[in-house]
C-alpha positions in Angstrom: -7.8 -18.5 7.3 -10.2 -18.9 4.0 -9.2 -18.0 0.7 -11.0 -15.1 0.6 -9.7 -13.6 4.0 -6.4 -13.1 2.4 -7.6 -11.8 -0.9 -10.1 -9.3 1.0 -6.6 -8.5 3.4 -4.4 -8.1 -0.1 -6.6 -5.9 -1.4 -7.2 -3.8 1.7 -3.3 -3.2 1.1 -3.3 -2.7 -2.1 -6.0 0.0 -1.5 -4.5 1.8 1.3 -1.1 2.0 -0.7 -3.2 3.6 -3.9 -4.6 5.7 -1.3 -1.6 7.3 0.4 0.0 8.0 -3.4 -3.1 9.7 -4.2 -3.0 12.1 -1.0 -5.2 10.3 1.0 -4.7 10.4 4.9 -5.4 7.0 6.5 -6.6 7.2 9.8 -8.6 3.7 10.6 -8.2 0.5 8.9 -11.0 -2.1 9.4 -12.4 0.0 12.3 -15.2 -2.1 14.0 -17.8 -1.7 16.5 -20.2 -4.3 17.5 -21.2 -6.7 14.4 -20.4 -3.0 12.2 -16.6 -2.8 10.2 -15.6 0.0 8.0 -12.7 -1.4 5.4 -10.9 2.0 5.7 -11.7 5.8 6.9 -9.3 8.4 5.5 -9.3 12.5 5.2 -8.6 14.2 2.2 -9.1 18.3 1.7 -11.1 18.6 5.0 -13.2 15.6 4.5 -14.2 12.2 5.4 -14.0 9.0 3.5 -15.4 5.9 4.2 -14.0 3.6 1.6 -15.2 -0.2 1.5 -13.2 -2.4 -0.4 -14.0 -5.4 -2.7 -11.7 -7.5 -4.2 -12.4 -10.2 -6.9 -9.7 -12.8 -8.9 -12.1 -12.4 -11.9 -15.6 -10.3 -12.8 -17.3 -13.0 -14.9 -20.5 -12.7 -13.1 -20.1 -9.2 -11.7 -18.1 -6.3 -11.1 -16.7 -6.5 -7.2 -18.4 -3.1 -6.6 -21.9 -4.7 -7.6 -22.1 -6.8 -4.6 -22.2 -3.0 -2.3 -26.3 -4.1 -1.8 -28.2 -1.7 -0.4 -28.6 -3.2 2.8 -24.5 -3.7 3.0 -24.7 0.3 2.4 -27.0 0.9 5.6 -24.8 -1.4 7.1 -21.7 1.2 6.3 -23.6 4.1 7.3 -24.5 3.0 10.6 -20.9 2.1 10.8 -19.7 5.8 10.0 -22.3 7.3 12.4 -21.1 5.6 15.2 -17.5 6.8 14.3 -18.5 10.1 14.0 -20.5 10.2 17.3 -17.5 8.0 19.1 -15.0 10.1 17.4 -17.0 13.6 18.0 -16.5 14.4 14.5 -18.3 17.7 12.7 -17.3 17.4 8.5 -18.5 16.3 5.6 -18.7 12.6 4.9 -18.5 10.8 1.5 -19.0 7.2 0.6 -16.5 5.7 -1.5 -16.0 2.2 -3.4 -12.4 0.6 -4.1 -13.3 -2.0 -6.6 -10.1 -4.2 -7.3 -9.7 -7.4 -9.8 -6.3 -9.3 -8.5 -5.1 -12.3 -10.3 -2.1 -13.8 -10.7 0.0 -10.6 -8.6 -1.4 -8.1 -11.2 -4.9 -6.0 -10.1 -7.2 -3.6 -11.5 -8.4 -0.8 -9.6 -11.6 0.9 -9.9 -12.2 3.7 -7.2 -15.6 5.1 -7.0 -16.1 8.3 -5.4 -19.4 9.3 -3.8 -20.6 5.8 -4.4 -23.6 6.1 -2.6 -24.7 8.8 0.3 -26.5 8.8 3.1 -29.9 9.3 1.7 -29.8 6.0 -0.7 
């Protein structure tokens, strides 16, 4: 598998585990359907988070969370509206960014909340 595979993987996991010690619930990890993948969905305090994840060894050119283009954002909506619809969901939905900078076994993380919505 690519470089890049296993960083994106590594810092799906690293996310996940700063999720859980912050009182998130995890309840899909790279949930797909069709060409569409959501990194991670979790619920916190009666809501729903979609969380996309980008991972970097460095941010000399940009910040990981500057490469969440608008068109990779419809890209996540349409994603969450078919989980909601599949998953008969009625709650509020929030669009969050997990930005993480891992070199060497040491990372920064830079979580995002409401990112984005579903009006951008």
């Amino acid at each position: 598998m690519a470089e890049h595979n296993d960083l994106g993987r590594e810092g799906e996991i690293i996310a996940v585990n700063y999720l859980r010690e912050n009182g998130y619930s995890i309840t899909e990890k790279n949930w797909r359907y069709h060409e569409l993948e959501l990194d991670i969905i979790a619920k916190k305090d009666d809501m729903l988070i979609v969380f996309e994840v980008k991972t970097r060894r460095n941010n000399y050119f940009m910040e990981p969370e500057a490469s969440v283009t608008k068109a990779k954002q419809k890209q996540i909506l349409k994603g969450a509206n078919a989980y909601i619809s599949y998953k008969n969901l009625n709650m509020e939905v929030r669009f969050d960014i997990i930005s993480i900078i891992l070199n060497e076994g040491e990372y920064e993380i830079n979580h995002i909340e409401d990112a984005f919505s579903a009006v951008s």
